[in-house]
C-alpha positions in Angstrom: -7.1 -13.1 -4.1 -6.7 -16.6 -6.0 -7.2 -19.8 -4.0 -7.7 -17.7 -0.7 -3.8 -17.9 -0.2 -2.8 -15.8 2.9 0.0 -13.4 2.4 2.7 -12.9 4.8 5.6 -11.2 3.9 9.6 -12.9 5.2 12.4 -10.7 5.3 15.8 -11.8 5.0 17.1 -12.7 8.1 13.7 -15.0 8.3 14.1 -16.9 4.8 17.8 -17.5 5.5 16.2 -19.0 9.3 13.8 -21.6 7.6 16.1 -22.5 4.7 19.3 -23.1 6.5 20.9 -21.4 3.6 24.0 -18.3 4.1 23.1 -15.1 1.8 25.1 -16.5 -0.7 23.6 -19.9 -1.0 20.2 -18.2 -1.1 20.7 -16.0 -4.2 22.9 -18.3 -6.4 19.7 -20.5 -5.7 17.8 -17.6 -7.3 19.9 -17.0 -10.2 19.9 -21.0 -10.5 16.0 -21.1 -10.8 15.3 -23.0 -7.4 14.3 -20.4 -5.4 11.5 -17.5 -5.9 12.9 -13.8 -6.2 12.0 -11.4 -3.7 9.3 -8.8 -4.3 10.0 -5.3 -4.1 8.6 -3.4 -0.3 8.8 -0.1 -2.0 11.9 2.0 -0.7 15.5 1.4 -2.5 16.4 -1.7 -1.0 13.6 -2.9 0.9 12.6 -6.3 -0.4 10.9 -9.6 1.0 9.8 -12.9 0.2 6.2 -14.5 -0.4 6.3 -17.1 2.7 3.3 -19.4 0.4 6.5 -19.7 -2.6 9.6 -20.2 0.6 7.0 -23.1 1.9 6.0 -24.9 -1.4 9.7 -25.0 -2.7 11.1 -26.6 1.2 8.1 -28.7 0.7 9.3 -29.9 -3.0 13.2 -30.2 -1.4 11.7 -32.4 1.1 10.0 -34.3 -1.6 13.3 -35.0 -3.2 11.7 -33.3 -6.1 14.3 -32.5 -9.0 16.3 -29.7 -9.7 14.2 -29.4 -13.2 11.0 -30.3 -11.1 11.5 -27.3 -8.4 12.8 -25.1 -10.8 9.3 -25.7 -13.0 7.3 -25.2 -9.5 9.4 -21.2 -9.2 8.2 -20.5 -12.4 4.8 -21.4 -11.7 4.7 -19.4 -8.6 6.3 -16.8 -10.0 4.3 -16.7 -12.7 0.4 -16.5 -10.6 2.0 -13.4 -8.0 -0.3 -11.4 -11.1 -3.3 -13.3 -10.3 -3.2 -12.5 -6.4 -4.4 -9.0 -7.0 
């Protein structure tokens, strides 16, 4: 696993908890680019969140890091979920 992260998987109810966000706020953030898509838990509708992405993106917000920044920091973590295998 890269850089020893430690997985733990949030459902829903948990990401909405930590964000503050409603359901709707949460996925326009995702189509916007400013928030990680979930992963797929196997099943038809089963899905969760990495809680290493959830925590580095509140961490940029808090930051007052920029729409383009965060949106470049989604991509990134989106882009190394390949190398944690």
């Amino acid at each position: 696993m890269a850089d020893n992260i430690q997985l733990r998987i949030l459902r829903k109810p948990e990401v909405l908890a930590l964000t503050g966000f409603k359901k709707s706020t949460l996925y326009t953030r995702i189509q916007e680019g400013l928030m990680p898509s979930p992963i797929s838990l196997g099943g038809a509708r089963a899905v969760g969140w990495i809680d290493y992405e959830i925590q580095a993106v509140l961490s940029a917000f808090c930051a007052g890091k920029s729409p383009d920044e965060i949106k470049q920091l989604v991509t990134e973590l989106v882009a190394k979920r390949s190398e944690l295998v």
